[in-house]
N, C-alpha and C positions, 0 to 999 in steps of 0.2 A: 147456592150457599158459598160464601167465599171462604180463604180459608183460613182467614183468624177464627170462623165463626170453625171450619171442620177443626181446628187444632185444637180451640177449646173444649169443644164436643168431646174429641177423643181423649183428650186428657183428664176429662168428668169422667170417661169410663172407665182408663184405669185407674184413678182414684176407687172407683167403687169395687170394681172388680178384680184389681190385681195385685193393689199396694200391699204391702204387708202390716200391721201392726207388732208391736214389738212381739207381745203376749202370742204372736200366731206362728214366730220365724220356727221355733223349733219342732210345731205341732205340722207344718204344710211345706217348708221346704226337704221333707226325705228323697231321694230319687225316685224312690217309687210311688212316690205319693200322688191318686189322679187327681187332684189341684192343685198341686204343683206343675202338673205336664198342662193342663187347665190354662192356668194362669202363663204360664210360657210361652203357648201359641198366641193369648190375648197379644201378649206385648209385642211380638212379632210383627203381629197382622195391624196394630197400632202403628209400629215404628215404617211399617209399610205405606200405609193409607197418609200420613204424616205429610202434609207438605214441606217441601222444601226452602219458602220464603226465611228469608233471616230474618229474625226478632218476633215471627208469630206467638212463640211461647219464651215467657221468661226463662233464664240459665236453671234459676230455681226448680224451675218443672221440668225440664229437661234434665238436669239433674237428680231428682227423684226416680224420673223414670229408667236411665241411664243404672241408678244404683238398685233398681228391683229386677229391672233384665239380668243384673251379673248376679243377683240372688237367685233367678232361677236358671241361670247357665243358659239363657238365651242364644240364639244364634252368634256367631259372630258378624255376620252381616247386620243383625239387628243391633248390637252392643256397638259398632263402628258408626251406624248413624245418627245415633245420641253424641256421640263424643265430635264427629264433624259438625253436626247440629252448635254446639256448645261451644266447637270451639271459633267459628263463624262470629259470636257474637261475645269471643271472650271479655272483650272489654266493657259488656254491661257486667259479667258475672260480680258474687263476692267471692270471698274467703273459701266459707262455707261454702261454699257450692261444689268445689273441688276438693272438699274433705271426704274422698270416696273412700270407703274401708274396701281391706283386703278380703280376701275371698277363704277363708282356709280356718283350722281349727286349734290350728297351731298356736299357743300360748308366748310363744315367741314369736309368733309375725310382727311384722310389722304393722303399725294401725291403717296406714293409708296407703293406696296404690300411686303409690310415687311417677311409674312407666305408664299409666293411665292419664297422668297429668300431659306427660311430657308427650304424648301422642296428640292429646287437646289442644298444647300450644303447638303442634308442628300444624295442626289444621288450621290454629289460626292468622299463620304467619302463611299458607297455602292461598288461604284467599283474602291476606293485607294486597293493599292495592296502594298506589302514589299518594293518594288523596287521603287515604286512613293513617297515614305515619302518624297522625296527632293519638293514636290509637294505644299505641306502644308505649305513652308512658303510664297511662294505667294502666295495661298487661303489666309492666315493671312492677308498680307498687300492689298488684294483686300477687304474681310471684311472689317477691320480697316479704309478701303475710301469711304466705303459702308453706312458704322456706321458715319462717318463726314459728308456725304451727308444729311443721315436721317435727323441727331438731328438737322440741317436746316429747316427741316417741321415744320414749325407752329404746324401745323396739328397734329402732331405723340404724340400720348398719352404716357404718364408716363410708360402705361404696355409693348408700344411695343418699347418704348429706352431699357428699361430694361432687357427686351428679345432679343433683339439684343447687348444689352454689353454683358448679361452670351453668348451670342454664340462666342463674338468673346475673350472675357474669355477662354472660353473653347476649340477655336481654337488655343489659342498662348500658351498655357499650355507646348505642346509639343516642341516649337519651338522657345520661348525667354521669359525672365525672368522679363522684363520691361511691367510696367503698364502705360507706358506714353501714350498710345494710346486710353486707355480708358478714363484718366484724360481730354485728349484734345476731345474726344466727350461728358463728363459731361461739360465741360465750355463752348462747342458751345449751347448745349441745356440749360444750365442755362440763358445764352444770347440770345436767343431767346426768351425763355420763362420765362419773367420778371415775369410774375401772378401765379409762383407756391408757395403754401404753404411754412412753414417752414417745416411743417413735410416731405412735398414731396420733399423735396430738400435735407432732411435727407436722405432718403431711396433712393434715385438717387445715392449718395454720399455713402453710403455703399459697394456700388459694387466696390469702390475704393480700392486696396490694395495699401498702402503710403506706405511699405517698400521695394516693387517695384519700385517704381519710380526712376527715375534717378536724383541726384543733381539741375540740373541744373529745372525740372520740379517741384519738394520739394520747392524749390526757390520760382519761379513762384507762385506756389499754395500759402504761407507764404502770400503772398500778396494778393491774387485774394479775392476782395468782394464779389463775386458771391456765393463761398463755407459758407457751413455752418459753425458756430464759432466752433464747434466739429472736423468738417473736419479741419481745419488750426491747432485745437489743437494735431490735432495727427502726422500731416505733422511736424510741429514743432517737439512733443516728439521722431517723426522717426528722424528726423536729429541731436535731442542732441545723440541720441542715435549710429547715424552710427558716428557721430564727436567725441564720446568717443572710439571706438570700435579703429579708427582711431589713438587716440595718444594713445592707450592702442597696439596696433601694433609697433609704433615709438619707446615706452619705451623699447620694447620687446626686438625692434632691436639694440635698442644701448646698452642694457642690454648685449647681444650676442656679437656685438660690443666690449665692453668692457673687457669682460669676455674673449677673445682671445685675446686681447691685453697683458693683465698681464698672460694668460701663457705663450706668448712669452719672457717674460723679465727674 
């Protein structure tokens, strides 16, 4: 048997035997519950047996399984080789696939495991290779929808937007020049989260580079009430600035322009 055929196999089993149903989270994962300790070992001895080939199973399933191990507090060795698994092939995953909820009962959690991600992508920048760079700019724009999902959360505190904009910062470095993507998850989190300070919306607003942005985003921001009067004040002085740069280019050319003109004559 090879081992698309063993990956599939195992993954029909836990589907049958380990997934959870919504209707069943509260009835079978207690601690002491024996199918819960049940279903624990399944996953284990699954994530075990699991070949290691990249792209045997889609992120999708790999993901499922990944979020029913941290449902029953599986190993950490087994929860670690979903998330290498996944992150190996991040740039087939979606969105969704790294929409993992947190783990806890806390009504103020946060919805998603943000440190969860950000371990994903460090797997998958572990085994980018020369020949995969083409790879990184969908990692970017799967971040980038990652980071729009996030700043959604009620939930998601100041330190972990934060930390998710330097990553995906740091993911588009290589691969584009525009900071429109970060501006449009500071203004989703600014609207969401009406009760933050002024300082805090300072320092949210820092992570912004305004002479990235593109025109039409510069625009946008000149207006946006949400930004801080600092932030609008820089967006501005970056557009008098690239508008100078602009007829100081025009003059150039019609300078040149002209300049071959009269030595034609």
């Amino acid at each position: 048997m090879d081992s698309d055929d063993i990956a599939s196999n195992l993954y029909q089993y836990a589907r049958r035997w380990v997934f959870f149903e919504p209707k069943e989270y509260d009835e079978y994962t207690s601690p002491d519950c024996v199918c819960s300790h049940s279903r624990k070992a399944i996953i284990e001895a699954i994530e075990r047996l699991l070949p290691h080939d990249q792209s045997i199973l889609p992120c999708a399933s790999l993901s499922k399984m990944l979020q029913n191990a941290r449902i029953l507090e599986a190993n950490v060795i087994c929860r670690d080789g979903f998330e290498v698994r996944i992150g190996r092939q991040l740039d087939t995953a979606t969105m969704s696939d790294l929409l993992i909820a947190t783990q806890g009962c806390c009504s103020k959690e946060e919805n998603y495991d943000t440190e969860c991600v950000r371990r994903i992508l460090k797997h998958f920048h572990t085994s980018l290779t020369m020949k995969d760079q083409s790879k990184l700019a969908i990692v970017v724009e799967l971040v980038k929808d990652y980071l729009w999902e996030a700043a959604n959360d009620i939930n998601l505190t100041k330190e972990s937007f934060l930390s998710l904009a330097e990553m995906l910062i740091t993911e588009s470095e290589e691969t584009e020049g525009s900071s429109d993507g970060i501006y449009r998850a500071i203004d989703i989190y600014l609207n969401k989260h009406r009760g933050l300070t002024k300082s805090e919306r300072k320092e949210i607003c820092a992570v912004l580079d305004c002479n990235k942005m593109s025109p039409e985003a510069r625009e946008e921001a000149a207006r946006n009430v949400r930004l801080p009067v600092r932030t609008v004040l820089q967006v501005l002085f970056v557009e008098q600035l690239k508008l100078r740069e602009m007829i100081m280019k025009e003059v150039v050319l019609q300078n040149a322009d002209l300049q071959r003109r009269e030595a034609k004559v």
